[in-house]
C-alpha positions in Angstrom: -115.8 123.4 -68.9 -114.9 127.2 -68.1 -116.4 129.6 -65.6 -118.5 132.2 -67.2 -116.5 135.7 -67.2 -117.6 138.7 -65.8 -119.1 141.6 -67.9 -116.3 143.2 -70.1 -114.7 146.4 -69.5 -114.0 149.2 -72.3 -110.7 147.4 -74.7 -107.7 148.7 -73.4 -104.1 147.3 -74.4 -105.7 145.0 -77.3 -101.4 143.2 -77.5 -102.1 142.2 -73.9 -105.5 141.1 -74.5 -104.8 138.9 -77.5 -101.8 136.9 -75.3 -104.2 136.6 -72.4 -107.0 135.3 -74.4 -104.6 133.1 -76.7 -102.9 131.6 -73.4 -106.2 131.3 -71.4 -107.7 129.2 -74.6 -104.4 127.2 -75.0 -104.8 126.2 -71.5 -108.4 125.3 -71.4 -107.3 123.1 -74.4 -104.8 121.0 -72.0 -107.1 119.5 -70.0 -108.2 116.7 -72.4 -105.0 115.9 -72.8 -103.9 116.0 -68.9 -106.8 113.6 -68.4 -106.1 111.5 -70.9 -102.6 111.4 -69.1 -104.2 110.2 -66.0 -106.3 107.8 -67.3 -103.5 105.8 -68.7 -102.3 105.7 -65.4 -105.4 103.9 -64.0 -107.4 106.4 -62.4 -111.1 105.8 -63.0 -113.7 109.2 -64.1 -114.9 109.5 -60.3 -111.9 110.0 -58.9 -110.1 112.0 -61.0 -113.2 114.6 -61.2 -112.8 114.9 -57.2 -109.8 115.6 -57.2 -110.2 118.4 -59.7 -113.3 119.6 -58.0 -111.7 119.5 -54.3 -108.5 121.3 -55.4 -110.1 124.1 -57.6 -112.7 124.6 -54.8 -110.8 126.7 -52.3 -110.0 129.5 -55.3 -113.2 129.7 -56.3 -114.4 129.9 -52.3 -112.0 132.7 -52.1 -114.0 134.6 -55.3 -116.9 134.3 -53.5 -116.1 135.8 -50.1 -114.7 138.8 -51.9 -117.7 138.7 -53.7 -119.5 139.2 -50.4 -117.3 141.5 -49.1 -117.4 143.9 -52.6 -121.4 143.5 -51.5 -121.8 144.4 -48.3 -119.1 147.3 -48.8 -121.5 148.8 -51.2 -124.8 148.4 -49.0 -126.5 146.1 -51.5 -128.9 142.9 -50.1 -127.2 139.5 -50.1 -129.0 137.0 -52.7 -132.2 135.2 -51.5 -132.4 131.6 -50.5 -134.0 131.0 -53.7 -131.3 132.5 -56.2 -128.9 130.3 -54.1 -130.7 127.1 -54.8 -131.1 128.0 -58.1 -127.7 129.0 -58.8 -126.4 125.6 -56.7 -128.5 123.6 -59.5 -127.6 125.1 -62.1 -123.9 125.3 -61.3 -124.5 121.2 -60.9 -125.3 120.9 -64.2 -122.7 122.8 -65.8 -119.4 122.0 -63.9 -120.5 118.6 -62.2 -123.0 116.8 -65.0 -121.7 118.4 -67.8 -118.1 117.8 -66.3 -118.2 114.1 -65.6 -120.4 112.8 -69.2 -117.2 114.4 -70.7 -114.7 112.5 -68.6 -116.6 109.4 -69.5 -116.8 110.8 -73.2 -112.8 110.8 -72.9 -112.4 106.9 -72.4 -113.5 106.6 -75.4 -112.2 108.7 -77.7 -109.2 111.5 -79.1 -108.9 114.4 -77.2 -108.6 116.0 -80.3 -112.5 114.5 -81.4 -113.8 115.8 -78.0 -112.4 119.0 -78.1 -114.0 119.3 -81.3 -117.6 118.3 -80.0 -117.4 120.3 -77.2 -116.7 123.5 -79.5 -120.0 123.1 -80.9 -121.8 124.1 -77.9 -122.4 127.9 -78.7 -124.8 126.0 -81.2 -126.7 124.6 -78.9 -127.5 127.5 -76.6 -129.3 128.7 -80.0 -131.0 125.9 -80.7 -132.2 125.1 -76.8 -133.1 128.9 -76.9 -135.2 128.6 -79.8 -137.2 125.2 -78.3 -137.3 126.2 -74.7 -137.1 129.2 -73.7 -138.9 131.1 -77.1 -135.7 132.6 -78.5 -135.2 133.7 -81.9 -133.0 131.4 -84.3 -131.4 132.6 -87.2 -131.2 131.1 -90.6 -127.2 130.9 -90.6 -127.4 128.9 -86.9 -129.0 125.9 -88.7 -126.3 126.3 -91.1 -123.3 126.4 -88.6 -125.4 123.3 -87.1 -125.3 121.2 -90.0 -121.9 122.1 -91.8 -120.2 121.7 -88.3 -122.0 118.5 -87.9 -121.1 117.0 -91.5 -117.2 117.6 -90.2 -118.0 115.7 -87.1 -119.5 113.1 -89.2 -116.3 112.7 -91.4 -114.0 112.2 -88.3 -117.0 109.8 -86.2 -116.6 108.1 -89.9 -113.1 107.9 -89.8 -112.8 106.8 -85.8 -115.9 104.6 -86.4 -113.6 102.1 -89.1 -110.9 101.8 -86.5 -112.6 101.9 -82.6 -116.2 100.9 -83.6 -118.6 101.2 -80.0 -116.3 103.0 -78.7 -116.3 105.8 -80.9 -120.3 105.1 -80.4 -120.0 105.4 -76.8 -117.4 108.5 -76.5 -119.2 110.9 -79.2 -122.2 110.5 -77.1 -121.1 111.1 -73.7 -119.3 114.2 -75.1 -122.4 115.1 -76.8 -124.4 115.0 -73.6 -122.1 117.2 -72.1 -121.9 119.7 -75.1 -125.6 119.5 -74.5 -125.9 120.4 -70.9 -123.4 123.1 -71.2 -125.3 124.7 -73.4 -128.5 124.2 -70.9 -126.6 125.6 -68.2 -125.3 128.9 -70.5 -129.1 129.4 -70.9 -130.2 129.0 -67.5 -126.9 130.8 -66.0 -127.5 134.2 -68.0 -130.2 135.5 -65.9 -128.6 134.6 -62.2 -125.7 136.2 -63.4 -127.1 139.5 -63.9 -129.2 139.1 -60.9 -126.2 138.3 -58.0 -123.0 138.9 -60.4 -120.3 136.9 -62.0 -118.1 136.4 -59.0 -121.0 135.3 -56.5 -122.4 133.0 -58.6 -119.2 131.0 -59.4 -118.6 130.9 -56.2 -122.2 128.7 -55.7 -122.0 127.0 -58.6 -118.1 125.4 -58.8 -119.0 125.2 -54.4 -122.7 123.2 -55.6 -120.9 121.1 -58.5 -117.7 120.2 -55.9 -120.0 118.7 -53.6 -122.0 116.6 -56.0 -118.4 115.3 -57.3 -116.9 114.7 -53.9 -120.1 112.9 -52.8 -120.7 111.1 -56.5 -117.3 109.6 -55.6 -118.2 108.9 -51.7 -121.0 106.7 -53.2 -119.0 105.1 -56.2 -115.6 104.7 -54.8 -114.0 103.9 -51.2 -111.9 106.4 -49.8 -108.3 104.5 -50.3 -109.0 105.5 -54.0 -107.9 108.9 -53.1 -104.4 107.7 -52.3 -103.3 108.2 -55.6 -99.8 107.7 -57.4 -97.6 111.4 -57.1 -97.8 111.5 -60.5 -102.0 111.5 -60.8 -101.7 113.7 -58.1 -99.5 116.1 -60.1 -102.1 115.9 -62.9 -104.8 116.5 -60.8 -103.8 119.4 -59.6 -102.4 120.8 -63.2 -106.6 120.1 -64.3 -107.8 121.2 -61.2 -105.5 125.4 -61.4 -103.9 124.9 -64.7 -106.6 124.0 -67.0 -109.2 125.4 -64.9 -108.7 128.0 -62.4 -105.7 130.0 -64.4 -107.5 130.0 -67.5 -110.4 131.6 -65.9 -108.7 134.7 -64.3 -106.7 134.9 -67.9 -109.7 135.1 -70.0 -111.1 137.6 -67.9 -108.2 139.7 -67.7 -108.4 139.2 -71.5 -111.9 140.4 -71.3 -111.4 143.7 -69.8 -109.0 144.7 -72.9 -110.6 143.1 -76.5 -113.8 142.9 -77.9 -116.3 140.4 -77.8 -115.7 139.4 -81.1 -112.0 139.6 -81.0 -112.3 137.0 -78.4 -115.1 134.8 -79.7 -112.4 134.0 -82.6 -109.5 133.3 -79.9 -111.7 131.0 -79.4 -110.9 128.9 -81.9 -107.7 128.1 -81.2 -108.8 125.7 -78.3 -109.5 123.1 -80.7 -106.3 123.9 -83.0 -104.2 123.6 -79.4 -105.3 120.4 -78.1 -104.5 119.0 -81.6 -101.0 120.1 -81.4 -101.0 119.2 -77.8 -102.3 115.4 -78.5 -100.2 115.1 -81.3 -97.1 115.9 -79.3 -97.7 114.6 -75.9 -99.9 112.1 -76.7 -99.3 110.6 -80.0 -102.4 110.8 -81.8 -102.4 111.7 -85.4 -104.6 112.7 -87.9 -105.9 111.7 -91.3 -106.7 113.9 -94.1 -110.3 113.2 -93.9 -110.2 114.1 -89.9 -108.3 117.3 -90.7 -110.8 118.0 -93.0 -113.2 117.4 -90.8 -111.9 119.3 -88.0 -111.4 122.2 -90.7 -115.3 122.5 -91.7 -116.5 122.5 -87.4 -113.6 125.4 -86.6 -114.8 127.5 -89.5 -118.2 126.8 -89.1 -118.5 127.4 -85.4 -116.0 130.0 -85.8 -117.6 132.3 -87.9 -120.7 131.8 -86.6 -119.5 132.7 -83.3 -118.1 136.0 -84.4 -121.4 136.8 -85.8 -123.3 136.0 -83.3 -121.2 138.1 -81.4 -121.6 141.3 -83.5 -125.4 141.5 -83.0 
């Protein structure tokens, strides 16, 4: 899951902006694929989330104190001790909770099939709007819901036939953390206007590293950390290059395109982590998954970009 970007500037050099956004997405896209890499080499969930969390940590640190400094420079009150806590659960929810249900998810099944559940979040910010916190919904959000949901269907049909509980066990874990994402967009929006973007990263990744490095404390004995080179090497391309980097990218894409020119880069996080599976990690595709996969990126992708207009 990706930090949420700060408040866009007026478009500017919309070439730049496109490559920025394009790359940041086609990064983000890796990480499924960089896990699955270290799964094979036996690494269990625990583990390889603390070592994600503990080397992305000190960046996001680093966003935070300049954060504080940008603060105090301009006379403004630090956050209270309440906004803190708030922010520290929330960011729990969304980069630990939210993290680890999808590193389960991704024992299970293609990082292809996860990618693809995971892009259906924007979906359920509506729809969690609507039920709990007295949003409006819109006719065509039920629509998106259910056409993106009958492509899911075709490819948890076509997984089902071959992996049986597993597929059971992946698409719900992944679901759970679709789920909670979209719970954390919801409850994120108003504590990012109230300390900013940069400040409240800061918490949140600093809240969500702690419940990681201590989940694994509780789960796992220390000697786990000692880790081959090579899972170490992973860890650290998940923990900057499919988390960090992609981050500073898409807001540097941010401060030159639209809204809606990036809610359809977008899409091509799915597209990339096919491509990327099918060439690093073998995984291939029928014609009913690629139709599948078809009907949830257009779906979700259009629906996006409207939803971004308003």
């Amino acid at each position: 899951m990706s930090a949420i970007p700060d408040t866009p500037a007026r478009p500017a050099i919309p070439l730049t902006g496109y490559v920025l956004g394009a790359t940041g997405a086609i990064l983000f896209a890796s990480k499924a694929i960089i896990i699955k890499l270290a799964y094979e080499e036996g690494i269990d969930p625990e583990t390889l989330l603390a070592l994600r969390m503990g080397f992305s940590l000190p960046f996001y640190l680093v966003i935070g104190a300049l954060a504080i400094i940008q603060l105090k420079a301009r006379g403004e009150a630090m956050p209270s001790l309440k906004i803190v806590v708030q922010s520290a659960l929330v960011g729990a929810l969304g980069y630990w909770f939210s993290s680890y249900v999808d590193f389960l998810g991704l024992q299970y099944i293609s990082a292809s099939f996860e990618r693809l559940i995971l892009f259906t979040y924007p979906l359920f910010v509506v729809l969690f709007g609507a039920l709990l916190f007295g949003q409006a919904i819109k006719l065509r959000a039920l629509w998106a819901f259910a056409a993106s949901y009958a492509g899911l269907a075709l490819i948890f049909i076509q997984n089902f036939s071959h992996s049986g509980s597993s597929t059971v066990h992946g698409t719900l874990w992944v679901s759970l953390a679709a789920m909670s994402f979209a719970l954390y967009q919801l409850m994120a929006r108003k504590l990012l206007f109230s300390i900013g973007s940069g400040l409240f990263t800061c918490i949140a990744m600093t809240s969500a590293s702690f419940v990681a490095l201590g989940q694994f404390a509780i789960v796992r004995p220390m000697s786990a950390l000692a880790v081959s080179p090579h899972v170490m090497t992973l860890s650290i391309m998940i923990a900057i290059g499919a988390t960090v980097l992609p981050t500073f990218l898409m807001n540097a894409a941010l401060s030159r395109i639209s809204a809606q020119a990036n809610s359809m880069i977008s899409t091509v996080s799915p597209v990339a982590t096919m491509v990327l599976a099918f060439l690093i990690l073998g995984e291939g595709a029928t014609p009913l998954e690629i139709a599948g996969a078809a009907v949830v990126l257009v779906s979700v992708g259009l629906f996006t970009y409207a939803d971004s207009r308003r």
